[in-house]
C-alpha positions, 0 to 999 in steps of 0.5 A, a space after each residue: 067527312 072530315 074536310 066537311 068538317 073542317 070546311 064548316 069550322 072555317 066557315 064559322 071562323 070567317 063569318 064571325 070575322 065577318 060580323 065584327 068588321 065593318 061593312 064597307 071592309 066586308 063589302 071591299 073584301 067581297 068584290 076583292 073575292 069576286 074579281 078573283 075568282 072571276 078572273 080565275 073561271 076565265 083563265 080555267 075555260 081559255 085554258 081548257 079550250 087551248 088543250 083540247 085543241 092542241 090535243 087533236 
């Protein structure tokens, strides 16, 4: 309960930083979050497939 509770006050934090910053840096700063984690779910499923087949 209490992360969910600290989850929801970043999360205002991040949104009211959000609203005030201009909305090219916004946008720059969410294809910047995308790729990051687009390169990290990729990373995560080659690795996995690496394990499981070495575990055999």
């Amino acid at each position: 309960m209490l992360f969910l509770v600290a989850a929801l006050l970043l999360l205002g934090v991040v949104l009211g930083t959000v609203a005030h910053a201009p909305l090219t840096f916004s946008v720059a700063a969410g294809a910047v979050i995308a790729v990051w984690l687009g390169v990290f779910a990729v990373r995560e499923r080659h690795g996995r497939r690496r394990s499981s087949t070495s575990a055999r």
